[in-house]
C-alpha positions in Angstrom: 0.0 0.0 0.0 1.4 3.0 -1.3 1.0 6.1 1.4 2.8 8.9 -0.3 0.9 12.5 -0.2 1.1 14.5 -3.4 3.0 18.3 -2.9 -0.3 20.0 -2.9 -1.8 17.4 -0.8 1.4 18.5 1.6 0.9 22.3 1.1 -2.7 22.1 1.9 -1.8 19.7 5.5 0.6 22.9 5.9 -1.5 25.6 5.2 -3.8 24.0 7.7 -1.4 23.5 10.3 -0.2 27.2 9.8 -3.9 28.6 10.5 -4.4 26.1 13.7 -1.6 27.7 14.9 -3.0 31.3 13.9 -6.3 30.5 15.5 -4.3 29.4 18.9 -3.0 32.3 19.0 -5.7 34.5 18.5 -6.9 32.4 20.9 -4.4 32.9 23.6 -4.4 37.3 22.6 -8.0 37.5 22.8 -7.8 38.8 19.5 -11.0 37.5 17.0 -9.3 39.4 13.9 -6.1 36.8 14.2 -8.7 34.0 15.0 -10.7 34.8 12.5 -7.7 35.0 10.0 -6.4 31.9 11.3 -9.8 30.0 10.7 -10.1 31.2 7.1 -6.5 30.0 6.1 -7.3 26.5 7.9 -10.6 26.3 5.6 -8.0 27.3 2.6 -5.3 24.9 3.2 -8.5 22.0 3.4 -9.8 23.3 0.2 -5.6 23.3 -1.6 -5.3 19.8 0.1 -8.9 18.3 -1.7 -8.2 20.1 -4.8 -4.9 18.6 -5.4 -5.7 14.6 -4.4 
């Protein structure tokens, strides 16, 4: 069983990962714009990662 993850499969797993972390710290500031920024590039990296499987 092949499990290798095609590069924009692995851009979109990053992009995700990168607004996670956004949305923690917006989180952790109190501040809903960087939550709110963070959420949207978490939905974007989901929608780069199913676009490119």
């Amino acid at each position: 069983m092949e499990n290798e993850k095609s590069p924009g499969e692995v851009i979109g797993m990053l992009i995700s990962f990168a607004g996670l972390i956004m949305m923690l710290i917006g989180a952790i500031k109190h501040n809903i714009t960087i939550g709110g920024t963070g959420t949207a590039v978490a939905l974007l990296g989901r929608v780069v990662g199913s676009i490119f499987k």
